[in-house]
Each structure stands twice: as structure tokens, then as C-alpha cells.
N, C-alpha and C positions, 0 to 999 in steps of 0.2 A: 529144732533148729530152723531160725529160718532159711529162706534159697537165697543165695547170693550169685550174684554175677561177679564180669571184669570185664572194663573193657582194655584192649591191650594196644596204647600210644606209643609205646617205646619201643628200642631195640631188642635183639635176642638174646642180651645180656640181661638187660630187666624183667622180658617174659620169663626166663628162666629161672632168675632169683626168687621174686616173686612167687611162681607156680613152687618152687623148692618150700618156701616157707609155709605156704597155704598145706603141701603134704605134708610135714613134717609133723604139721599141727592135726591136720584130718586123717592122714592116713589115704585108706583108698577111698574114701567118699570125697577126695579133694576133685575126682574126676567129675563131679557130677555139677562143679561149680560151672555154672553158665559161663560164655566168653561171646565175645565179640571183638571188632580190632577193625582199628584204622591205620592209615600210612602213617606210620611213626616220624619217618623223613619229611613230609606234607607237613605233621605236627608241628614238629620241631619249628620249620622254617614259617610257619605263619604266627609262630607266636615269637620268633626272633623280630618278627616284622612287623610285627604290635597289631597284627589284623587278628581282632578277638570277633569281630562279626563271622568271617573266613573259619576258624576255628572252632565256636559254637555250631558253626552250620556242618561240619566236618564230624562234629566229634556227637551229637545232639540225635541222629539218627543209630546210632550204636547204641545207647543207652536206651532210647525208643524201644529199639529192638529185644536187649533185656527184660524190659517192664513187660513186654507185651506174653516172655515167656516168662512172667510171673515171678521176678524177682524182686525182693523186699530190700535188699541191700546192692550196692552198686561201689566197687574203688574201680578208677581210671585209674592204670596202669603208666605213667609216663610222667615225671615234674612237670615238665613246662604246658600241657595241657590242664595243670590246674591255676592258670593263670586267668581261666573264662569258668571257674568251678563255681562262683557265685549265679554268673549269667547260665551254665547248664542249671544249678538246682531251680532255676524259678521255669526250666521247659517240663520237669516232672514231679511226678509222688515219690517217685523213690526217692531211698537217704542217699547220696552222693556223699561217699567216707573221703574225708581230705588228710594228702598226705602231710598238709603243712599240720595240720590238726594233730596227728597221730605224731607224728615228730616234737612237736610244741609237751606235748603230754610226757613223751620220753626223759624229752631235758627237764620238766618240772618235775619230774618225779627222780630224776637223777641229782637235783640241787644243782645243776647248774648254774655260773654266774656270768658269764661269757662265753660264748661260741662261734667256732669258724666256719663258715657253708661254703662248700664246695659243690658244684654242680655245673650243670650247659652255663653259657654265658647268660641267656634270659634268664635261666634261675637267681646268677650272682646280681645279676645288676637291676632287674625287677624288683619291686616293692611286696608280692603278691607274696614270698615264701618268709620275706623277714621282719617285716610289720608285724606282723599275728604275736611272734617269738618275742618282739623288743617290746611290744606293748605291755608282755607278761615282766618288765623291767631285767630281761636276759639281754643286753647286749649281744647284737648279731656283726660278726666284720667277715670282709670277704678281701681274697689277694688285691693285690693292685694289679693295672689293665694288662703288665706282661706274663704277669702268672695267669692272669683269667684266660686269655690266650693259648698257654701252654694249657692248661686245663682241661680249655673244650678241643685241645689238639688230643690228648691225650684221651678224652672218651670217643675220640672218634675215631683214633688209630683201634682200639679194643674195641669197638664196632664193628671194625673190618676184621676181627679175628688175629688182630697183634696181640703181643705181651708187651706189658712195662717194659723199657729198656731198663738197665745199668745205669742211664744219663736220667731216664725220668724218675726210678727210685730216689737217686742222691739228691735231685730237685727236690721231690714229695717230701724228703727228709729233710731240707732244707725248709721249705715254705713250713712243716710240723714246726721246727725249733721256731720261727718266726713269729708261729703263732703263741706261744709257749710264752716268749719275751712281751707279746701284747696282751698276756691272761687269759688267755682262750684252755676251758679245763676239757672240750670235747670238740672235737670234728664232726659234724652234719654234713655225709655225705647224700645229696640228694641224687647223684647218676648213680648208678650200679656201676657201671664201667668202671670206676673209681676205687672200686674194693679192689681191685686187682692189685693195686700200687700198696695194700694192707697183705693180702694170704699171707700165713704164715710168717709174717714179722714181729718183733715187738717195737711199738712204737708209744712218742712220747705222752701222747694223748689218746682217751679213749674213742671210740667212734661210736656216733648214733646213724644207723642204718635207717635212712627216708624210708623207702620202698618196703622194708621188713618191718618195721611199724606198722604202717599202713595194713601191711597182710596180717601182721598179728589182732590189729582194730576191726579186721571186716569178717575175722573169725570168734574173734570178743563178741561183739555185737550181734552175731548169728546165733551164739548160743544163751541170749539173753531175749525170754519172751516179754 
């Protein structure tokens, strides 16, 4: 197998999921996966702010630091840090696993024919996650600017260690039927935060999990010499 790293961009909702999926799949050799991490908050806000220099320069010396302890495989850990994922693969050798990649793949193998992405606001409103999807001829939609709002209110409240309200479920089930009425057959949640408004529900549409793709792609790829 080869060594794989991570570097971890995001919150403690997404290290968690993430590291969740990598064990589930390895077992206890998931401990042996390299890591590294930058300020997830810093992420966030310099790719909100379209500073993709700021961000490579951020995020560029993590991965450094992987390579240097002999990793073959490399996922950043964070959506909106894959927004400079073309401009990090040309600073090294290693593979940089993308999560729009690993999602893309999901939905084509699911038969996807429309899908709703849910995620931070750079995610919804950036080109970087939904381009890759709509060129594969899957129509991508995302809410309009007051749901996108509530959206990134809501990964940021489960950030800070909230739960879903009562008012943000009946929302989430709302914005589902909406999606439903516009042919959307799957939700692409790209924050982790966002599974929370899922545990234990049944809901009208299936979900494709960004982030647990991604970990299930960087342990595919590990065990293929």
C-alpha cells in the first residue's frame, strides 16, 4: 500500500468524519496515515475572498511537509481549499486526490441526472466544485442567496458545537422538496457540518458525501500499485 497523507483545512466536524471513514476502511493502520493541517478559519476566509495566491501559499507548505515524509498520495482535507488544487498540483510530485473528483465519480456511477450542492458559500457560488460535474452533462443547482446564507449559518453554528434546530430541520426539509420539484435525484453535500441536518432521518433524496468519497478515493488509490 502505498503512504498516504492529509492535510486537514477544515473544521472538527470534517477531521472527524473524514479520519472516521479512513478507519473504518483501514482499521488500526488508519493511525499511521501522515497528517499535517493548517488554520481551517484562515482557509475558509481567504478562499471566500478569492485570494488563491494567500491560499496556495498557506496551504503549499503542508503538503511540502508530507512529501518530504515520503508520501505518495496526498487529500486536503477541507472544500474550499480545493479551489487552488490545480495551482497546489503544479508545486509537487505527489498526487493531490480531489474532492470534486471523487464526488464527480460518485454521482456517475450513481446515474445521476441532476444534483443539488450544498456547501460554504465559496463552495455554492464558485465554479471550482460544479464545472468538473456539469461538464460530465449532470446539471449542478444550488439554493438561492437566502438559503445559501442560512446554509453557511448553519455549518457554522455545528462548528461551534450546535445541533440543528427544529426551525433548521423543517427548513432542510423544505429547501429537499424544492429540490425535488427542480429534478434534483441527489444532494452533494460538500461541508460535513451539514450531515447533521441528515442523522437518522429519512429524507426525500439520497446524499452523496464530498468528504467520504474523497477518503474512500485516497484508500482506493493506496491499495493499487
Amino acid at each position: 500500500m502505498r503512504k498516504m497523507g492529509i492535510v486537514l483545512a477544515t473544521g472538527e466536524a470534517g477531521m472527524r468524519h473524514f479520519t472516521d471513514v479512513l478507519g473504518e476502511e483501514l482499521g488500526e493502520t488508519a493511525a499511521q496515515v501522515e497528517r499535517s493541517s493548517v488554520d481551517a478559519a484562515l482557509t475558509n476566509a481567504l478562499a471566500g475572498e478569492g485570494d488563491r495566491e494567500g491560499l496556495v501559499a498557506l496551504l503549499a507548505p503542508a503538503v511540502e511537509s508530507l512529501e518530504r515524509r515520503g508520501c505518495e498520495l496526498v487529500a486536503i482535507v477541507g472544500t474550499d481549499a480545493h479551489l487552488v488544487l490545480r495551482e497546489l498540483r503544479g508545486t509537487t510530485s505527489v498526487r493531490l486526490l480531489s474532492v470534486v473528483e471523487a464526488s464527480w465519480r460518485r454521482i456517475v456511477a450513481a446515474r445521476y441526472v441532476r444534483v443539488l450542492l450544498l456547501g460554504t458559500s465559496t463552495t455554492m457560488r464558485e465554479k471550482f466544485f460544479k464545472s468538473p460535474i456539469a461538464a460530465s452533462h449532470v446539471p449542478v443547482f444550488t439554493p438561492n442567496d437566502e438559503d445559501k446564507e442560512w446554509v453557511d449559518a448553519v455549518i457554522g453554528r455545528v462548528s461551534g458545537g450546535e445541533e440543528p434546530s427544529a426551525r433548521d430541520l423543517a427548513r432542510f426539509d423544505e429547501l429537499v422538496g424544492e429540490a425535488v420539484e427542480h429534478g434534483a435525484q441527489a444532494i452533494v453535500m460538500a461541508a460535513p457540518e451539514l450531515l447533521a441536518l441528515t442523522r437518522g432521518r429519512e429524507l426525500a433524496l439520497p446524499v452523496a458525501d464530498a468528504l467520504g468519497a474523497q477518503a474512500q478515493a485516497l484508500v482506493d488509490e493506496a491499495r493499487v500499485r
